[in-house]
N, C-alpha and C positions, 0 to 999 in steps of 0.2 A: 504494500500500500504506500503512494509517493502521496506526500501532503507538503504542503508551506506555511511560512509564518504570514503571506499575505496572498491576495492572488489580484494586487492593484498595487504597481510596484512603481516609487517613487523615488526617480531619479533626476536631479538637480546638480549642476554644473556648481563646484564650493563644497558640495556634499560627499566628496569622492566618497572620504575616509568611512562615512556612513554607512549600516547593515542595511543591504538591499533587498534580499529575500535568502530564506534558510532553508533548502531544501532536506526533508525526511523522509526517511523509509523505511518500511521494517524488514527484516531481514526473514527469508523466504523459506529457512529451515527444510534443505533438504533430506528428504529420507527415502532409505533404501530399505532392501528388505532385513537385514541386520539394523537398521534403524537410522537417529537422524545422522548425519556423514558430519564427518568433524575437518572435512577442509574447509581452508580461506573461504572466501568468498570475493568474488570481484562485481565493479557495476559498472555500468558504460550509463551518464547523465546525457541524454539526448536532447534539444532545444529547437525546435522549426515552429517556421509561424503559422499559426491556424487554419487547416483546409488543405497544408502542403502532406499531413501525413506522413511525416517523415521521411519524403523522398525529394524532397529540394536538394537544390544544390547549396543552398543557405546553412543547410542545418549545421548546430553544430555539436560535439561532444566531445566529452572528455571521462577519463578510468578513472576510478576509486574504488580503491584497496582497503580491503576490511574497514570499512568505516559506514556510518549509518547516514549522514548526513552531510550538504554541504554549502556553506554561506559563503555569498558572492556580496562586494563591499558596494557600491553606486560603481566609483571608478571600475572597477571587475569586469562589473556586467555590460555596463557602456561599451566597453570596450568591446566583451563578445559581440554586443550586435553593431556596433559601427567599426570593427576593425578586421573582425573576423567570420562574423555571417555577412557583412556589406551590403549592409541597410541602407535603404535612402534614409540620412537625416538632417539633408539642409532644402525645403523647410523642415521643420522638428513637427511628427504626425506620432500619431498611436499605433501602435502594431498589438496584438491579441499572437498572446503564443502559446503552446504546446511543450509540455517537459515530461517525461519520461524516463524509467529505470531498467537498464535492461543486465542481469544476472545471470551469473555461471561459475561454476565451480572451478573452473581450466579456460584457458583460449577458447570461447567458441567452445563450451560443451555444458549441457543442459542448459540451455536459454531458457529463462523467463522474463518475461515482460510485466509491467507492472501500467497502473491505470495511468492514464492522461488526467494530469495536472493541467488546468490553465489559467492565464494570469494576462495580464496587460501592462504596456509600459510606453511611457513618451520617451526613445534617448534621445543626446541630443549629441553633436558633434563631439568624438573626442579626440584630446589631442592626436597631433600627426606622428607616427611612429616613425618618421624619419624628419627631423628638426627643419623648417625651413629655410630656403637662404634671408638670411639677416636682411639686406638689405633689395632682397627680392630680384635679383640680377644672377642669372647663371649661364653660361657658355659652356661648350663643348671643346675638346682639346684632347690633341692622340695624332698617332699616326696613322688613323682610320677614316680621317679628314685631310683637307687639302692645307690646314696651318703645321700638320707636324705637333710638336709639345712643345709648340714657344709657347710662354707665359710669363710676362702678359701678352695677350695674342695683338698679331701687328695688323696692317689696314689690309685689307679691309675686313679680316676676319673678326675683327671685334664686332662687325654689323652683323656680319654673313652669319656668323656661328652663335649667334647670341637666341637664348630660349625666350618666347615669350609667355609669361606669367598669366593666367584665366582668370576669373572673376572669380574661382573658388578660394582663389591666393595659395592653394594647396596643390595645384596641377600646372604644370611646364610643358609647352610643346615647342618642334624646332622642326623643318623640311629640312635637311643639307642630306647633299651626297657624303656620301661612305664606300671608303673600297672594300676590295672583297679580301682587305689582310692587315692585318696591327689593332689595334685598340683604340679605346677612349674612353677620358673620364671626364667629369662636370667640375667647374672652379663653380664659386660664388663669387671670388674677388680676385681682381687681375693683379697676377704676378704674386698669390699665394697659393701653396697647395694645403695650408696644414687645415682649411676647411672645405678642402674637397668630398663630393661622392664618390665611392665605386659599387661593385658590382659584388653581390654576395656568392658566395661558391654553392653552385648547383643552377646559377642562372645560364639563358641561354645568348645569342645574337638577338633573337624577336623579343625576348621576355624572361623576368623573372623576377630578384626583390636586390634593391640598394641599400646604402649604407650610408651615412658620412664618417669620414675618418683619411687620414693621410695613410692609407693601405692599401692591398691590392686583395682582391683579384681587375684586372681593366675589363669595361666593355667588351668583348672580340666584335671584330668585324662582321657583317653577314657573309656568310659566302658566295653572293652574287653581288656584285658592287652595282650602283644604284641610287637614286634619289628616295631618300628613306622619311618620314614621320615619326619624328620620338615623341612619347609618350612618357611624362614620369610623373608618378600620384604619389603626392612626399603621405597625403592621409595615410595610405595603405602600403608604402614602400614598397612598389612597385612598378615597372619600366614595361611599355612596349615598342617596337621597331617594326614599321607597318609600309612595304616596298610603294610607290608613288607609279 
């Protein structure tokens, strides 16, 4: 049986540190025919919004290990649904959600599922999990563009390669060609690297997730050189590369 401490969940930007909702369960007492089984117990907390049934691509979850219960703080839960299920929430609306417990002794062995919980919540943007540029200025720079790794970049690259900034103040996009070999990363400020982006290990040329820091991995190239569409969501620290 999954229950909560509320099912009208009150979340306010100031409020992080604040108890958002406390999810309970009871524990489902397996028995066999020797009687009830004295392994662990594990639980997978499922989260999608109202209607999707747990088959969005939204959803989201996470394991808990012998434990009965689990509280999410305002900041917490915000987070899951604007950082990691990627909710619309600017403007800031209601969504009605769906929580669920699902049970097993082993990986995937005796599943049970437990009732749907449901609850409601307004979030509202949180912060960008990749820090913005300070002063809202970023360029490209590598040898995967026509300036090389001059820095600060010279004429006319300073126009040509320069991002421009959207109305979310959160999303940077840029057309420039790219060849099909070397690299690139983002300055914020010409002629410094120590607050640069790169590129997280596991991303690809088209997509994957950034960083700031004066480190590597670089950009790679696409393998077709080309007039490309960058795409970079500091919200969600994330990059795409979209051929033109």
């Amino acid at each position: 049986m999954l229950t909560a401490n509320t099912a009208t969940v009150r979340l306010e930007a100031g409020e992080e540190s604040n108890t958002a909702i406390r999810f309970n369960w009871t524990n489902p007492d397996y028995k066999f025919t020797t009687g009830i089984s004295s392994h662990d117990v594990s639980y997978i907390l499922e989260i999608d919004t109202t209607g999707a049934n747990f088959g969005s691509s939204k959803k989201f979850s996470t394991s808990i290990s012998n434990d009965l219960s689990k509280t999410y703080t305002v900041g917490e839960l915000n987070a899951v649904f604007g950082n990691t299920m990627v909710l619309q929430l600017n403007p800031r609306r209601s969504y009605n959600f769906d929580a669920r417990i699902i049970s097993s002794i082993a990986p995937n062995t005796v599943l049970l599922t437990s009732n749907v919980f449901h609850f409601s919540a307004s979030p509202f943007p949180p912060p960008p999990k990749v820090p913005v540029p300070t002063a809202g200025t970023l360029w490209i720079v590598g040898d995967a563009v026509n300036s090389g790794w001059s820095n600060p970049l010279p004429s006319p690259y300073d126009v040509t390669q320069k991002f421009t900034k959207l109305p979310s103040n959160t999303d940077y996009e840029l057309i420039v060609d790219l060849k099909s070999t070397g690299g690139y990363k983002l300055i914020q400020i010409q002629g410094d690297w120590s607050t640069q982006y790169h590129m997280v290990t596991g991303g690809t040329a088209l997509s994957g997730s950034f960083a700031k820091g004066d480190a590597d991995p670089a950009f790679p190239a696409p393998s077709i050189a080309g007039t490309y569409k960058l795409s970079f969501n500091f919200q969600l620290g994330t990059y795409t590369a979209v051929k033109q």
